[in-house]
C-alpha positions as CSV (number, residue, x, y, z in Angstrom):
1,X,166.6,143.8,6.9
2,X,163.9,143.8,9.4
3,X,161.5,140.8,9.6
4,X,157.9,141.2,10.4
5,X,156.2,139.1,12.9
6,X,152.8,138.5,13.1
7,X,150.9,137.0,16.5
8,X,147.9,134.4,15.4
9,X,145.7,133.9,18.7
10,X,144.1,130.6,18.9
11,X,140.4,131.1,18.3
12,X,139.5,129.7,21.5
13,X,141.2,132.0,23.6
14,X,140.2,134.7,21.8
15,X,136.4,133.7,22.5
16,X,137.1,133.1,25.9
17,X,138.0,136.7,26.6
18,X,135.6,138.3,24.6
19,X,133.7,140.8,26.4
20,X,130.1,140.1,27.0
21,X,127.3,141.8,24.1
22,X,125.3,144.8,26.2
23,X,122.1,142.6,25.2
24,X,123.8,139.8,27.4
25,X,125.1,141.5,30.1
26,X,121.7,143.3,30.7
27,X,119.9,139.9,30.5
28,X,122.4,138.2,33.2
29,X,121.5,141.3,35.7
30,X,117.6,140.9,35.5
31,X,118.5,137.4,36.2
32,X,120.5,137.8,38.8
33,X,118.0,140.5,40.2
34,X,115.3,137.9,39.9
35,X,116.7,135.4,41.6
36,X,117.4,137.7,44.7
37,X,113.9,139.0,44.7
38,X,112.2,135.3,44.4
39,X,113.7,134.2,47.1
40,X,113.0,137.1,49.7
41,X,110.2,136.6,48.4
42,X,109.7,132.8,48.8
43,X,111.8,132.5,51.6
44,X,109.9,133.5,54.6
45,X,107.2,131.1,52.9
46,X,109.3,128.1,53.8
47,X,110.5,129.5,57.2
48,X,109.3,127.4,60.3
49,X,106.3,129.1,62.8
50,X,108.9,128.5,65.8
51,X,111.1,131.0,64.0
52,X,108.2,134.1,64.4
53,X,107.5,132.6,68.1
54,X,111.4,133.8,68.9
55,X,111.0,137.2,66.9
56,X,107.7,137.8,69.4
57,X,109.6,136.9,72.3
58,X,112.3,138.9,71.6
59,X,110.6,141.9,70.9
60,X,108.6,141.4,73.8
61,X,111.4,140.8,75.9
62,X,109.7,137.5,77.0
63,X,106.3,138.7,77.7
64,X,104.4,137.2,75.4
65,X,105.6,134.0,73.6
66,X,103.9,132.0,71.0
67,X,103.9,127.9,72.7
68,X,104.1,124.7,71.1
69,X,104.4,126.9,67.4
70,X,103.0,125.2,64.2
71,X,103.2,125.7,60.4
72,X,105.1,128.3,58.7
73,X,106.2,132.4,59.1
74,X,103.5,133.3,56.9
75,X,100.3,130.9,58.0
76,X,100.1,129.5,61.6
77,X,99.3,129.0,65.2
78,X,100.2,129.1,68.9
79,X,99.2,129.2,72.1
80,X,99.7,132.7,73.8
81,X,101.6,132.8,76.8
82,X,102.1,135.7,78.9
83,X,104.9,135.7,81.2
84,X,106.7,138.3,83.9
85,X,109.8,138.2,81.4
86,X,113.3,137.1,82.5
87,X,114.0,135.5,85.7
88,X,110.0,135.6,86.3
89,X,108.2,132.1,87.4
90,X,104.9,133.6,86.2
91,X,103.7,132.2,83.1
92,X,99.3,131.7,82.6
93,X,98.2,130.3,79.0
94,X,95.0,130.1,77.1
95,X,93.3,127.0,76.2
96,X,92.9,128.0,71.8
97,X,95.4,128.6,69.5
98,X,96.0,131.9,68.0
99,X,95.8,131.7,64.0
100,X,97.8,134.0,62.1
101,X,98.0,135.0,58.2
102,X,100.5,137.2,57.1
103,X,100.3,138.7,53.3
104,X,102.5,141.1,52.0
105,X,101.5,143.8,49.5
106,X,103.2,146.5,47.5
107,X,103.1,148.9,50.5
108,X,103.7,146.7,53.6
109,X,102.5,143.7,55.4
110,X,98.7,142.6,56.8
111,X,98.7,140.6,59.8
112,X,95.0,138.7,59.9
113,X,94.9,137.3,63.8
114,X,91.4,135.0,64.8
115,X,91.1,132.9,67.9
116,X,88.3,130.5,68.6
117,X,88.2,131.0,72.6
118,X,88.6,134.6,72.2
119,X,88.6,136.2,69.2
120,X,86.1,134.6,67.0
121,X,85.9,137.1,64.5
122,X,89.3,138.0,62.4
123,X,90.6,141.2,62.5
124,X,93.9,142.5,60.4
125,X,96.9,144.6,61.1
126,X,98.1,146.2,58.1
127,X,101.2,148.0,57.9
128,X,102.1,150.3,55.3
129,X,105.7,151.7,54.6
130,X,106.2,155.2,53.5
131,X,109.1,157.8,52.1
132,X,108.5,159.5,55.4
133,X,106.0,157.8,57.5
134,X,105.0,154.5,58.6
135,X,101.2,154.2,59.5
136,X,99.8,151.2,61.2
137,X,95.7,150.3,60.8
138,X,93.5,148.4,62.5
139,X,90.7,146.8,60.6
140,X,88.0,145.0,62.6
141,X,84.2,143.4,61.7
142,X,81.5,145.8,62.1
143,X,81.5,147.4,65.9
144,X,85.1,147.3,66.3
145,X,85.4,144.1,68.3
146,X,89.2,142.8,68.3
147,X,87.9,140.1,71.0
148,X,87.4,139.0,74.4
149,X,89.8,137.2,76.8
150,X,89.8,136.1,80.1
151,X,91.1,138.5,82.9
152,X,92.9,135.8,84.6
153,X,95.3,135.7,81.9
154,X,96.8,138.8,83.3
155,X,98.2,137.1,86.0
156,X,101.1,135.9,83.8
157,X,102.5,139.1,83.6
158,X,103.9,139.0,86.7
159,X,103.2,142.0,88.9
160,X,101.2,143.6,90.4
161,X,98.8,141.2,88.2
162,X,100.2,137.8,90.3
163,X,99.2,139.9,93.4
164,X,95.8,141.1,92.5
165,X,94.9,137.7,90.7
166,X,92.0,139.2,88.4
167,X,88.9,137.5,87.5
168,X,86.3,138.1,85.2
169,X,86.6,139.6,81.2
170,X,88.8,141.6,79.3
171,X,87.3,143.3,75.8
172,X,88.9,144.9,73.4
173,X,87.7,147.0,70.7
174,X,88.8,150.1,68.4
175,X,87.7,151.9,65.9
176,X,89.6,154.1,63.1
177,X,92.8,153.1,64.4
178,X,95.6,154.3,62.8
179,X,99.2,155.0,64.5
180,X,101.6,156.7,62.4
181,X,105.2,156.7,62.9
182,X,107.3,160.2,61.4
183,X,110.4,161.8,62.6
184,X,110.5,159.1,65.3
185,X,107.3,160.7,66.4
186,X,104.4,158.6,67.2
187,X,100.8,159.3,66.7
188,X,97.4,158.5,67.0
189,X,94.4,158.9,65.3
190,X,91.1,156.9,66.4
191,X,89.8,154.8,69.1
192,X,91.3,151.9,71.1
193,X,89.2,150.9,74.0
194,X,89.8,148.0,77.1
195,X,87.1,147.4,79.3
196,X,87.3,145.1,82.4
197,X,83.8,143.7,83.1
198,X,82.8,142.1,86.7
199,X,86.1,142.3,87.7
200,X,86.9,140.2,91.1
201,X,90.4,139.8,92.8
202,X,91.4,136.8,95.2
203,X,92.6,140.1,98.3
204,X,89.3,141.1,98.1
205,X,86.1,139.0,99.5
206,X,83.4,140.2,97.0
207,X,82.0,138.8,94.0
208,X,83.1,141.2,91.8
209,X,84.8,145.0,92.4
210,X,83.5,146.2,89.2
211,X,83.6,147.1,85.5
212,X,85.9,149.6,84.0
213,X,86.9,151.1,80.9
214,X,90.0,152.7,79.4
215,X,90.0,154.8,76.0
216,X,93.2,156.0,74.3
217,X,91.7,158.4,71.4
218,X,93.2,161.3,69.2
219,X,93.0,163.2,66.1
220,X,95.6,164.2,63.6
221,X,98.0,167.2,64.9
222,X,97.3,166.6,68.9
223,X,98.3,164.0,71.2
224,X,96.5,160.8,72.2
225,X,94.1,161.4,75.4
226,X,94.1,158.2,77.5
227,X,90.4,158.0,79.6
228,X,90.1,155.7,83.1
229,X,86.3,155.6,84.2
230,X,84.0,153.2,86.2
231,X,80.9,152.0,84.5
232,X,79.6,150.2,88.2
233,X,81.2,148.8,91.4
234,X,82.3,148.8,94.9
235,X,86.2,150.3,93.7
236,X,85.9,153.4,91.9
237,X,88.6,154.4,89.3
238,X,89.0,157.3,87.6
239,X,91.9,158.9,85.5
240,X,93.1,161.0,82.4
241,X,96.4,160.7,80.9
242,X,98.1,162.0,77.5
243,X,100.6,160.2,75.0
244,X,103.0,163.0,73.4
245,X,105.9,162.9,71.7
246,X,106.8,158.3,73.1
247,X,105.5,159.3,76.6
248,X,102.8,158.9,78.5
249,X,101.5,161.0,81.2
250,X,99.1,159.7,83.6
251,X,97.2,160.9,87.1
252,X,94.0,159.0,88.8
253,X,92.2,158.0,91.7
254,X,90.8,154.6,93.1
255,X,88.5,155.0,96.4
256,X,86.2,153.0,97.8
257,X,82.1,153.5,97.2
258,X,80.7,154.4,100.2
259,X,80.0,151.8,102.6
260,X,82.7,149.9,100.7
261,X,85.5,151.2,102.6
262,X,87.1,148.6,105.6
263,X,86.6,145.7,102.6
264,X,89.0,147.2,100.4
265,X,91.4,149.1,102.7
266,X,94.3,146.6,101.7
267,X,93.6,146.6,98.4
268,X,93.7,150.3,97.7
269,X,97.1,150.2,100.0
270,X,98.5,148.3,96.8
271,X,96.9,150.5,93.6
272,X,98.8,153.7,95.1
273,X,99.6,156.1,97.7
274,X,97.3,156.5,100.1
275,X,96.1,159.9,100.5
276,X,93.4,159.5,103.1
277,X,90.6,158.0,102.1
278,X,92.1,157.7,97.9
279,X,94.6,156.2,96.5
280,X,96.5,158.1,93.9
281,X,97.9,156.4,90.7
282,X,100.8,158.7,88.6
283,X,102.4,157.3,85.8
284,X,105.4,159.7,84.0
């Protein structure tokens, strides 16, 4: 005779090992997914300022660090250094703090910079991330001021800034400003402009060499055109470059105005290479 055997599971085990309903197993995903999201999210909110200062230097390679950092990743200030990078002892700091805001949007990141000494009025980078493309804008106040800084700050770069030991004031301004980043490509659309007004240098003994301007511009398709030209003084520079493809291609000229010549032989020994009575300045 056979005997039948039946097997009784203990209701609690049998819970235990129930699989989750669908309705739960979707509601424990969003939750997890949540979770990860809110604190990407709410993280960088919480991270110290110090934290961005070593992003900057690093991606700088020491150039420009951000001193004596306050407040957090997304809302605070600095003082901007400039330096020669490693191993360099050159190092020149402004007096105000640099304010920064960062927001972030569906699209990318803005990046609102002001500076009382410098850069009264705010300006934003925003940033906005593509499939294919990456574009960077510059948004300014009406006239496309970014802000003006002393030239003497230069000097912490190191050289040949240390040497020439500029004086006088560095503007910056742009206008449309848009760099867009596809197939590891790099172009530019818009204005950026640098000018150096009543420029002086400690090798030189005059009150001022001049004021100068330098204009990278360019249009959608073509490459960026980079402009050197003298608005007035003793040195004259001149120079047109282009930016294709990551590099840039540069040829110009400094010579003395006439008259000007035995005061600024030294000094146009160190811009270039003599060629009689110029020196010639080649970049790429």
């Amino acid at each position: 005779m056979t005997r039948a055997f039946r097997l009784h599971a203990r209701p609690g085990l049998a819970r235990a090992s129930a699989p989750p309903r669908p309705d739960q197993a979707r509601l424990r995903a969003w939750a997890g997914a949540g979770l990860v999201v809110g604190s990407l999210l709410t993280l960088p909110a919480v991270l110290p300022a110090a934290w961005l200062a070593q992003a900057v230097s690093q991606a700088t390679d020491g150039r420009l660090q951000l001193a004596e950092a306050e407040g957090s990743w997304w809302n605070g200030s600095a003082l901007p250094l400039l330096t020669g990078g490693p191993g360099s002892r050159d190092a020149a700091v402004l007096p105000s703090r640099l304010h920064w805001r960062l927001g972030l949007h569906w699209n990318g990141l803005s990046l609102t910079l002001s500076q009382p000494c410098c850069a009264a009025q705010p300006f934003t980078v925003r940033w906005l991330a593509g499939w294919r493309q990456n574009r960077i804008e510059v948004q300014t106040a009406p006239g496309g001021a970014l802000g003006q800084w002393p030239a003497a700050w230069l000097s912490g770069l190191g050289a040949p800034w240390n040497t020439l030991r500029p004086d006088g004031q560095l503007r910056l301004s742009s206008q449309g400003l848009v760099l867009t980043l596809q197939g590891g490509a790099l172009s530019v659309q818009g204005l950026a402009q640098a000018e150096l007004m009543q420029v002086s240098s400690r090798l030189v003994p005059l009150d001022s060499l001049g004021s100068y301007r330098l204009q990278l511009s360019g249009q959608a398709g073509g490459p960026a055109r980079l402009n050197l030209q003298t608005l007035e003084g003793a040195l004259q520079l001149q120079g047109q470059g282009e930016w294709r493809g990551g590099r840039l291609r540069f040829q110009g000229q400094a010579q003395a105005a006439p008259g000007q010549e035995p005061v600024l032989n030294n000094l146009l020994n160190i811009i270039g290479r003599r060629q009689g009575a110029r020196s010639i300045i080649s970049i790429g």
